[in-house]
Biopython code that builds the backbone (N, CA, C, O; Angstrom):
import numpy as np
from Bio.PDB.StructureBuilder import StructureBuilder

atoms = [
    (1, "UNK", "N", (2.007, 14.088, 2.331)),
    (1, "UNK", "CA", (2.504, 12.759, 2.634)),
    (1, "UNK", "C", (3.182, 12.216, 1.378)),
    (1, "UNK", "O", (2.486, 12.149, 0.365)),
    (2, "UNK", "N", (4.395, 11.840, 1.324)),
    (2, "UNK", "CA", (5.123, 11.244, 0.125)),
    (2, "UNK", "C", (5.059, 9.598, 0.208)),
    (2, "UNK", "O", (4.673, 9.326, 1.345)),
    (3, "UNK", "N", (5.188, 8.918, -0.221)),
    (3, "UNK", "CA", (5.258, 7.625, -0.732)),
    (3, "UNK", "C", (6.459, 6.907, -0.343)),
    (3, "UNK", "O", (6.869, 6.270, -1.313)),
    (4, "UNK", "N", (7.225, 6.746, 0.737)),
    (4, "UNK", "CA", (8.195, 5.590, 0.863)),
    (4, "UNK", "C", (9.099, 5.238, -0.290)),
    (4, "UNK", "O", (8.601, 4.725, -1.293)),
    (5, "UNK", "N", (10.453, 5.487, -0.216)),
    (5, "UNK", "CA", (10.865, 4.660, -1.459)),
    (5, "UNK", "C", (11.466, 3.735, -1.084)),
    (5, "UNK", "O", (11.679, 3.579, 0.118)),
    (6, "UNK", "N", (12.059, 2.557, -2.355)),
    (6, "UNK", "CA", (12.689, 1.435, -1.959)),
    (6, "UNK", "C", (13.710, 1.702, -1.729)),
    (6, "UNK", "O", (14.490, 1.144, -2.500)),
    (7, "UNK", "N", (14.241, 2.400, -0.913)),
    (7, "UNK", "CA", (15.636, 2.743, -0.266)),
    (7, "UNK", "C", (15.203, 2.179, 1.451)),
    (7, "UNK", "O", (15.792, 1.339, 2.131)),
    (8, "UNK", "N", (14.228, 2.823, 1.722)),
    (8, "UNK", "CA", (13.892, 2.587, 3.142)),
    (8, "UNK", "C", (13.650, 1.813, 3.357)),
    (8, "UNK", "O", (13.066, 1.151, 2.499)),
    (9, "UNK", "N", (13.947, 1.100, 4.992)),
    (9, "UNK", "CA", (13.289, -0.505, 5.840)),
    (9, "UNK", "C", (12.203, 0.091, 5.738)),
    (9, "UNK", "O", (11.874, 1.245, 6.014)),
    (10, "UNK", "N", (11.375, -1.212, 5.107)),
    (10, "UNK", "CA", (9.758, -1.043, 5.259)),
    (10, "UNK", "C", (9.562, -2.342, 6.475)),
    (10, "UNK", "O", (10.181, -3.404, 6.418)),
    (11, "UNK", "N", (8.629, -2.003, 7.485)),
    (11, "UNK", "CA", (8.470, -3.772, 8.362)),
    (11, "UNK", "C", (7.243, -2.805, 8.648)),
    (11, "UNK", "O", (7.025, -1.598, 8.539)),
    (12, "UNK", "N", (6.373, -4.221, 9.177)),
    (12, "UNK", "CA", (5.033, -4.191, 9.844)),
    (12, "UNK", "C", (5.014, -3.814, 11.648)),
    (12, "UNK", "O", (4.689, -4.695, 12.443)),
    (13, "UNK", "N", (5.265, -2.909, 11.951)),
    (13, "UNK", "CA", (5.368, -2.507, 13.360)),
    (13, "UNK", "C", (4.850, -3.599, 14.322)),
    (13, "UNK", "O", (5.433, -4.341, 15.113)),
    (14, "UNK", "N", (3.585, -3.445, 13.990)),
    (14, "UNK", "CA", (2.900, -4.963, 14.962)),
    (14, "UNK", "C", (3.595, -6.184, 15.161)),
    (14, "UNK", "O", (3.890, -6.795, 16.188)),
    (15, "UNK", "N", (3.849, -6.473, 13.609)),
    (15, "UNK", "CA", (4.324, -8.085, 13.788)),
    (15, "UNK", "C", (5.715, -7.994, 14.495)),
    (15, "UNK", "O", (6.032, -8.812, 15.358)),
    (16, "UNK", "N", (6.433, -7.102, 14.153)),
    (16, "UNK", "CA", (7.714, -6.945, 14.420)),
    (16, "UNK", "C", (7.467, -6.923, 16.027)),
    (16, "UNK", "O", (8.019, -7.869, 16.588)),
    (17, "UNK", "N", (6.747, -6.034, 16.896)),
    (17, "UNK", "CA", (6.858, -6.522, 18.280)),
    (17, "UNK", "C", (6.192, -7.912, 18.798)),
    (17, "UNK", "O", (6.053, -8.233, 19.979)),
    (18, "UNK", "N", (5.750, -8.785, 17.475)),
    (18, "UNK", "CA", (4.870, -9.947, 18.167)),
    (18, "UNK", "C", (6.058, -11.125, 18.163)),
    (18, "UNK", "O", (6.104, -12.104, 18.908)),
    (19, "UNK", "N", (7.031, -10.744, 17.087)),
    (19, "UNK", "CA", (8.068, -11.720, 16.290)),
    (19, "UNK", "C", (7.279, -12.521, 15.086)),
    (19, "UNK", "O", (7.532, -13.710, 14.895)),
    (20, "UNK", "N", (6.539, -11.985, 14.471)),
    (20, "UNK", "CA", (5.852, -12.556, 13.464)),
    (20, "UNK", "C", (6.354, -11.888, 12.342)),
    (20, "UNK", "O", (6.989, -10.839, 12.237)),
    (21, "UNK", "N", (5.859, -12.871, 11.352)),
    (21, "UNK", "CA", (6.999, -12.441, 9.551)),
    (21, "UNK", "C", (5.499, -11.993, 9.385)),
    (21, "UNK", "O", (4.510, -12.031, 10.118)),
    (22, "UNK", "N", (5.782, -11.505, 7.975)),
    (22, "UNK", "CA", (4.198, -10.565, 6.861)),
    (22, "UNK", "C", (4.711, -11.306, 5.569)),
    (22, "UNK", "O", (5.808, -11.830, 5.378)),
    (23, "UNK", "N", (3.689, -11.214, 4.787)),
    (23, "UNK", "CA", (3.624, -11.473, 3.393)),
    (23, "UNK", "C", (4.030, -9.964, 2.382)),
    (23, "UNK", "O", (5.037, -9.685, 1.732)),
    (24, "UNK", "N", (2.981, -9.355, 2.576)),
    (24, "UNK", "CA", (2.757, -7.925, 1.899)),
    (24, "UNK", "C", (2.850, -6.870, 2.491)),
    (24, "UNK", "O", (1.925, -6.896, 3.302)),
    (25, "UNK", "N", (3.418, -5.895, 2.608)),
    (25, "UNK", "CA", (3.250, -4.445, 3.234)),
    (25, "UNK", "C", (2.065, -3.448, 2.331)),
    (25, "UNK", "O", (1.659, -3.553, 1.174)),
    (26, "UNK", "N", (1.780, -2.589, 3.286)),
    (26, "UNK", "CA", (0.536, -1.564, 3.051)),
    (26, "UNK", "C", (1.082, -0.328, 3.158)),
    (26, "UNK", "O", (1.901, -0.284, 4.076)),
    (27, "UNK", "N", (0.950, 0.632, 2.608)),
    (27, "UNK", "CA", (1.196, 2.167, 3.183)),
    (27, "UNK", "C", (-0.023, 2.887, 3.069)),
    (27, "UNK", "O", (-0.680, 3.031, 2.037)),
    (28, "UNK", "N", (-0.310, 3.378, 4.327)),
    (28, "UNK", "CA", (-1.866, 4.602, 4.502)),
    (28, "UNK", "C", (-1.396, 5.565, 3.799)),
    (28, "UNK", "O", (-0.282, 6.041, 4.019)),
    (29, "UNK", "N", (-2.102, 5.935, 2.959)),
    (29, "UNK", "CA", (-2.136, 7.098, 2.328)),
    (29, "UNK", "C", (-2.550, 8.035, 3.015)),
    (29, "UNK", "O", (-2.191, 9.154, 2.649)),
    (30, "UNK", "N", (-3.377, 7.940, 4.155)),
    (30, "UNK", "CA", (-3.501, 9.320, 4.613)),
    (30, "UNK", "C", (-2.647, 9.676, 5.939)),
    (30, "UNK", "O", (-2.613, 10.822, 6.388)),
    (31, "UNK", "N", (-1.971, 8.607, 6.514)),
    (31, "UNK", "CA", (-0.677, 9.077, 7.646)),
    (31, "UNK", "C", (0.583, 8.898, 7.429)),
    (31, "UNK", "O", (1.371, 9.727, 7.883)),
    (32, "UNK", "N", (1.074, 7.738, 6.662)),
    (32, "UNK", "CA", (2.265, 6.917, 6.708)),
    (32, "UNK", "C", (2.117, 5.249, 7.325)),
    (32, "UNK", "O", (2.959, 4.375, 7.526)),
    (33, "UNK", "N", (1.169, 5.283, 7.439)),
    (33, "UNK", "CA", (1.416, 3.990, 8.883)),
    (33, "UNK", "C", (1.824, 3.041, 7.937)),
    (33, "UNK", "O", (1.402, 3.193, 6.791)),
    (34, "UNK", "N", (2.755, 1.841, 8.248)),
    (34, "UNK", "CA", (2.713, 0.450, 7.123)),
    (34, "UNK", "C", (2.236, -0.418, 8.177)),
    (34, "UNK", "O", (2.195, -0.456, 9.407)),
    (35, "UNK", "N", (1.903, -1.081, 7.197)),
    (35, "UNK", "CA", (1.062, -2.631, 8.308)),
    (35, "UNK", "C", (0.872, -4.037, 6.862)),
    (35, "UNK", "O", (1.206, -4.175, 5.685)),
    (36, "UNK", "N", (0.428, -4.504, 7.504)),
    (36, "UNK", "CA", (0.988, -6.290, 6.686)),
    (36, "UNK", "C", (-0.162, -6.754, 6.194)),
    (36, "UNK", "O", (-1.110, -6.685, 6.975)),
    (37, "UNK", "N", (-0.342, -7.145, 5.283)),
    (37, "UNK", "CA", (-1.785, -7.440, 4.352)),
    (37, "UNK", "C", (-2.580, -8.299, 4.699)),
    (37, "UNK", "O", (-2.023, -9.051, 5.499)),
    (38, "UNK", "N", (-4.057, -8.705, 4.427)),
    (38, "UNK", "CA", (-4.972, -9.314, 4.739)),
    (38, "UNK", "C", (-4.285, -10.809, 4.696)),
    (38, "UNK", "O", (-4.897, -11.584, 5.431)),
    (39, "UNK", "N", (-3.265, -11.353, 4.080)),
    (39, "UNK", "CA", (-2.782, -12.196, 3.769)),
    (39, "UNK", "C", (-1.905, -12.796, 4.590)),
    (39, "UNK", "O", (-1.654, -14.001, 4.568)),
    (40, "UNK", "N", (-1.189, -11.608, 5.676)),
    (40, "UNK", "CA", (-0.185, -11.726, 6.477)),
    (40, "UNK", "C", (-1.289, -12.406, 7.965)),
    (40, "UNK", "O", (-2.510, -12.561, 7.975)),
    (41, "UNK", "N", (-0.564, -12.606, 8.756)),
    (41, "UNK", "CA", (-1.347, -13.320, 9.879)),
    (41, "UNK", "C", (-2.046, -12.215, 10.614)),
    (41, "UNK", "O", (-3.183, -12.208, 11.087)),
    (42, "UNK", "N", (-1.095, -11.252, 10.610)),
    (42, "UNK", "CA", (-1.434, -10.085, 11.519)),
    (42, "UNK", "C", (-3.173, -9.178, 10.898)),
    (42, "UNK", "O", (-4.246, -9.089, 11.494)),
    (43, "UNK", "N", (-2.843, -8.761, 9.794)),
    (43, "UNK", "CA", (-4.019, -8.354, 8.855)),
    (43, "UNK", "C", (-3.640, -6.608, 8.979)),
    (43, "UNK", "O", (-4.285, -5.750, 8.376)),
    (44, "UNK", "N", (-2.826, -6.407, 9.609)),
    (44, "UNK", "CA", (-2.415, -4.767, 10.645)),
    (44, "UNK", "C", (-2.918, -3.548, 9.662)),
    (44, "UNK", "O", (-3.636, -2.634, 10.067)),
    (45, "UNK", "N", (-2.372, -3.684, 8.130)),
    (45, "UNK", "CA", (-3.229, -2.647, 7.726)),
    (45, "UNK", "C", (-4.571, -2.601, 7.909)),
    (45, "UNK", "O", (-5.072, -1.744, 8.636)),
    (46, "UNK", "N", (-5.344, -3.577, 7.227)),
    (46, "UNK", "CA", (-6.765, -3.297, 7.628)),
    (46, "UNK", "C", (-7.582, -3.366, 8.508)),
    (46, "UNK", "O", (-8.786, -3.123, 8.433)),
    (47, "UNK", "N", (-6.467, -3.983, 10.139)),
    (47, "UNK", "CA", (-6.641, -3.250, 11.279)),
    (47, "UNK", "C", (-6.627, -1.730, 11.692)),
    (47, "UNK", "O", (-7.282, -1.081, 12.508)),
    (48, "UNK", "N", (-5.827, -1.483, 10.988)),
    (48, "UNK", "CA", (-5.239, 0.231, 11.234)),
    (48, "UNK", "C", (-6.886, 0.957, 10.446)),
    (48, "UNK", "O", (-7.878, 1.395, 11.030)),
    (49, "UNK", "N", (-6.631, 0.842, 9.076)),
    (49, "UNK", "CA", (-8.150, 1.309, 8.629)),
    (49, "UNK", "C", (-9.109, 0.951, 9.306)),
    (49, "UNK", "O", (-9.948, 1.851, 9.266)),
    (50, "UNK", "N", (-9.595, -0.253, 10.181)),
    (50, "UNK", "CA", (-10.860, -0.190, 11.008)),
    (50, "UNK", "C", (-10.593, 0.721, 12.201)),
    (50, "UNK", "O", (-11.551, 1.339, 12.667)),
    (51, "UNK", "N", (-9.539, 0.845, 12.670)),
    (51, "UNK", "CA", (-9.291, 2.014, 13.507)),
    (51, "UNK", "C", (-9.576, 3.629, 13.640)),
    (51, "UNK", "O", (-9.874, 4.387, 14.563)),
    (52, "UNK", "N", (-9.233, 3.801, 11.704)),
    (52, "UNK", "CA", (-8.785, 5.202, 12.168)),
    (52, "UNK", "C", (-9.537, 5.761, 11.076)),
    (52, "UNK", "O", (-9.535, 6.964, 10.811)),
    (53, "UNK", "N", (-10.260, 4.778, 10.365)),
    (53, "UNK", "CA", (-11.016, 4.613, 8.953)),
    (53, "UNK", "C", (-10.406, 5.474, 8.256)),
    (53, "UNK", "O", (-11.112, 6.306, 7.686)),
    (54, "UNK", "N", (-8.761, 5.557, 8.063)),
    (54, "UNK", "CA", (-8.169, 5.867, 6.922)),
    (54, "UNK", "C", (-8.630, 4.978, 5.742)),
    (54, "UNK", "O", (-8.738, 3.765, 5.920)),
    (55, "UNK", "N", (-8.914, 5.557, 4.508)),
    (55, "UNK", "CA", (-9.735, 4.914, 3.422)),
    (55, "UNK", "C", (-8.784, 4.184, 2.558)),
    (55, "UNK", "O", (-9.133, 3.088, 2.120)),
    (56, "UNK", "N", (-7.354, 4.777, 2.195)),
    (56, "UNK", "CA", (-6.747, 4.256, 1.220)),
    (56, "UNK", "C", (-5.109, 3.251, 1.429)),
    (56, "UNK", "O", (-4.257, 3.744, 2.168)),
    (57, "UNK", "N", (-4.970, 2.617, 1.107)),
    (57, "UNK", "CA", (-3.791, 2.017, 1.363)),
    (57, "UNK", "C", (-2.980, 1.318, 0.354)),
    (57, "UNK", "O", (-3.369, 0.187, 0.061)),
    (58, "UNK", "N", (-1.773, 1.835, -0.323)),
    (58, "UNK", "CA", (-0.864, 1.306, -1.392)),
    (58, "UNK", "C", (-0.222, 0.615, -1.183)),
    (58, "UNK", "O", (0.396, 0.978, -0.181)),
    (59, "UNK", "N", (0.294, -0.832, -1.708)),
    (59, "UNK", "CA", (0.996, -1.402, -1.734)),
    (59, "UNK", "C", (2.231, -1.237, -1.982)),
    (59, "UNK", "O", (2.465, -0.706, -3.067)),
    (60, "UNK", "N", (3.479, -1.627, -1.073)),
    (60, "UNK", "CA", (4.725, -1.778, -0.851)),
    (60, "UNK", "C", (5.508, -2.807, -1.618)),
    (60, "UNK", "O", (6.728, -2.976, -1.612)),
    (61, "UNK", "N", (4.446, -3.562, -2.378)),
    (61, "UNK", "CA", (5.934, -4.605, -2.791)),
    (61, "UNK", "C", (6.263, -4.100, -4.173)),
    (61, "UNK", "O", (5.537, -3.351, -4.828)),
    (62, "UNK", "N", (7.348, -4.551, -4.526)),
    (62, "UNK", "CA", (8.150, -4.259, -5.573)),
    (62, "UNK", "C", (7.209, -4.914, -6.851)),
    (62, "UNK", "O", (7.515, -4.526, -7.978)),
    (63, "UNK", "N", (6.123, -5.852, -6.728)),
    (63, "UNK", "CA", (6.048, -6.489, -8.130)),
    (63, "UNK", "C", (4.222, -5.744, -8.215)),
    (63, "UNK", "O", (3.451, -6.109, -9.103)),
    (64, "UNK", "N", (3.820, -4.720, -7.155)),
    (64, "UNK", "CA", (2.583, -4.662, -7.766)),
    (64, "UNK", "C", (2.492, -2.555, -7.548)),
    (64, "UNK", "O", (2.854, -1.750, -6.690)),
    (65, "UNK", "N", (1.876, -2.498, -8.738)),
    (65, "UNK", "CA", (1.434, -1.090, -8.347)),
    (65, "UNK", "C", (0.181, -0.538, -8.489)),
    (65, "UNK", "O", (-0.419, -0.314, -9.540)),
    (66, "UNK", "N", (-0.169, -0.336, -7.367)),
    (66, "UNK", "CA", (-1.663, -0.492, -6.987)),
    (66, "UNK", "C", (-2.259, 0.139, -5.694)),
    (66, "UNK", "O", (-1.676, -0.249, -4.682)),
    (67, "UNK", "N", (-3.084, 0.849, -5.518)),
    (67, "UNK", "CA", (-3.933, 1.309, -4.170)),
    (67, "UNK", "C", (-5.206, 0.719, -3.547)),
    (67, "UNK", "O", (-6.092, 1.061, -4.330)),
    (68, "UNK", "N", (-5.611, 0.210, -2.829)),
    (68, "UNK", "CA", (-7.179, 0.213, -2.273)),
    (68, "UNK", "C", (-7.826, 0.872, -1.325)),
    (68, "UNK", "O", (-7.313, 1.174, -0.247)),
    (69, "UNK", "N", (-9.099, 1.161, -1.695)),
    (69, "UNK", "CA", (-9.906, 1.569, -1.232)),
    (69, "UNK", "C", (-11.170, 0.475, -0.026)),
    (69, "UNK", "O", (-12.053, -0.353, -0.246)),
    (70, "UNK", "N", (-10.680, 0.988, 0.983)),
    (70, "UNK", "CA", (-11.330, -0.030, 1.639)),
    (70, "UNK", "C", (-12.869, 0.136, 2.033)),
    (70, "UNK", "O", (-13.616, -0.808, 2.292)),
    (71, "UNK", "N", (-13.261, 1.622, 2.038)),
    (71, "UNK", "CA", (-14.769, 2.068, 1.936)),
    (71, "UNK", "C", (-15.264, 1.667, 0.381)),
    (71, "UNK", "O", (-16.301, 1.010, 0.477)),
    (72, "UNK", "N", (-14.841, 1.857, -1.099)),
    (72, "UNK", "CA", (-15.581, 1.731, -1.894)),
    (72, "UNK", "C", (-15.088, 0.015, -2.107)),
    (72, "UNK", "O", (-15.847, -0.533, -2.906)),
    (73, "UNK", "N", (-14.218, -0.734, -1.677)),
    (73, "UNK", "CA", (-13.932, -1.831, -2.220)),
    (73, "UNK", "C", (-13.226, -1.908, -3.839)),
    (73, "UNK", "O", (-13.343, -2.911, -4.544)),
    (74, "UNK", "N", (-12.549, -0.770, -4.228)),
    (74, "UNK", "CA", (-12.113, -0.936, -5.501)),
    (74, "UNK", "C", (-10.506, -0.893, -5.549)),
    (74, "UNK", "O", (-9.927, -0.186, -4.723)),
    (75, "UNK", "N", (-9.859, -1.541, -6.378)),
    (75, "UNK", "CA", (-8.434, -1.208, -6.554)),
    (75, "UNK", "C", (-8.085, 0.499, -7.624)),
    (75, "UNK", "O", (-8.796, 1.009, -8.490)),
    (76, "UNK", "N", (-7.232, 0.790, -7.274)),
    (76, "UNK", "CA", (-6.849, 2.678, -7.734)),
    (76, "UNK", "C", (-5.521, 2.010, -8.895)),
    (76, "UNK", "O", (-5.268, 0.847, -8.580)),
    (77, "UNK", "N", (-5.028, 2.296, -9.602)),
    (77, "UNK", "CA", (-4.582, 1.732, -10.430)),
    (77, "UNK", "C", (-3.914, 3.405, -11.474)),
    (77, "UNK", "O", (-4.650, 4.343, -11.777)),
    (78, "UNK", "N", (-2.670, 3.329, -11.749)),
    (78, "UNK", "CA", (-2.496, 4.790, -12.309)),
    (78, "UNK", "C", (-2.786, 4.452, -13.653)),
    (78, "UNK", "O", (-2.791, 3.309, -14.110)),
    (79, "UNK", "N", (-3.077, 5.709, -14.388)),
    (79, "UNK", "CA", (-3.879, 5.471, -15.832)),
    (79, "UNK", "C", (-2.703, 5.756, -16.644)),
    (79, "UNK", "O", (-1.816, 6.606, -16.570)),
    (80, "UNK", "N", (-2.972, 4.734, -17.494)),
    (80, "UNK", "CA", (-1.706, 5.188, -18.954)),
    (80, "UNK", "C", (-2.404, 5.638, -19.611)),
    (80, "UNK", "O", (-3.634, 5.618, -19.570)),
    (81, "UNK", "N", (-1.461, 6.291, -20.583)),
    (81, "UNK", "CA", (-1.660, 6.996, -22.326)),
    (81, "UNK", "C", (-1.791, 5.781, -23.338)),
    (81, "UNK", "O", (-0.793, 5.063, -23.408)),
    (82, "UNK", "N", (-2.369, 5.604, -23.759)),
    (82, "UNK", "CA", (-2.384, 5.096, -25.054)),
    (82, "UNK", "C", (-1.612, 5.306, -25.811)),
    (82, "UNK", "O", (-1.466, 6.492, -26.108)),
    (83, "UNK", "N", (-0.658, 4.181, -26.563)),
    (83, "UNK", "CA", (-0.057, 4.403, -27.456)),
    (83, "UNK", "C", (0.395, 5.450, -28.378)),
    (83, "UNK", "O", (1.513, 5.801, -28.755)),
    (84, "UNK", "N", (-0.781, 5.843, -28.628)),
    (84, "UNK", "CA", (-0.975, 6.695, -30.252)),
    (84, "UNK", "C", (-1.435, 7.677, -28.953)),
    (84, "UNK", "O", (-1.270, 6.902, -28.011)),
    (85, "UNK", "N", (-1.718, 8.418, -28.617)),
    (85, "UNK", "CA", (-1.981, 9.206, -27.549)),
    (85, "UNK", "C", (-0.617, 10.169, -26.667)),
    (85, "UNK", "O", (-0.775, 11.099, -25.876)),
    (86, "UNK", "N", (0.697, 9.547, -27.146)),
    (86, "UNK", "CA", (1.769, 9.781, -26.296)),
    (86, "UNK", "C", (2.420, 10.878, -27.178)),
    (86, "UNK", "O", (2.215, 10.729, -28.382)),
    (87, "UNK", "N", (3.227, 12.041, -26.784)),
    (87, "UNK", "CA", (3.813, 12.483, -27.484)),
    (87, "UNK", "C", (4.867, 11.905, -28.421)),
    (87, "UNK", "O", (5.195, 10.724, -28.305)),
    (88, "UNK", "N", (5.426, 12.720, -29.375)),
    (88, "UNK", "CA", (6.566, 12.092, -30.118)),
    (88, "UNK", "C", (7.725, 13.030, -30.129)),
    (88, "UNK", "O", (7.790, 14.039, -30.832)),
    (89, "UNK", "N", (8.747, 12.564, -29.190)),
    (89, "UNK", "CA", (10.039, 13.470, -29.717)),
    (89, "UNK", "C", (10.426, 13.289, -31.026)),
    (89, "UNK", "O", (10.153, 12.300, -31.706)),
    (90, "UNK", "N", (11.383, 14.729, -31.551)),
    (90, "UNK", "CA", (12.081, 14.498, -32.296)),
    (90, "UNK", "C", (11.656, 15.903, -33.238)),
    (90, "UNK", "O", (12.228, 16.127, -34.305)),
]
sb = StructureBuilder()
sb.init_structure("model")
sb.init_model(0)
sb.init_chain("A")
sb.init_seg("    ")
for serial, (resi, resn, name, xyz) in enumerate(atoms, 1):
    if name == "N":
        sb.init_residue(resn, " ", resi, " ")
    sb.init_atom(name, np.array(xyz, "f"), 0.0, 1.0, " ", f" {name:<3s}", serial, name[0])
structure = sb.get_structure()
């Protein structure tokens, strides 16, 4: 499963047949599905996870980069290098 890029229409399937707007988009990490955040009216991702108890779901917007886990309750977060830790060209 690859990751969506910002090239593609991302929309919330649900809302879109209800005529309802979303706040945030979700992407399942373990199918593809997108759905609209706890925040949005709909809630569709973490409808979809009570469904299908897919566990993980990344966020779609442009200003956050970030995963959750909806069985352990934790945010997934990619790990940096440390400074002094990074290679050095040259």
């Amino acid at each position: 499963m690859t990751l969506p890029t910002g090239e593609e229409p991302h929309a919330c399937r649900e809302c879109v047949e209800r005529g309802w707007e979303w706040v945030r988009l979700r992407w399942c990490a373990s199918c593809g599905h997108v759905g609209c955040c706890d925040s949005s009216r709909g809630g569709h991702a973490y409808a979809h996870h009570a469904a299908t108890e897919h566990p993980v779901v990344v966020s779609l917007a442009r200003d956050e980069d970030w995963a959750w886990c909806f069985p352990d309750e934790l945010f997934l977060v990619r790990a940096t290098e440390p400074e002094a830790d990074r290679p050095r060209g040259g």
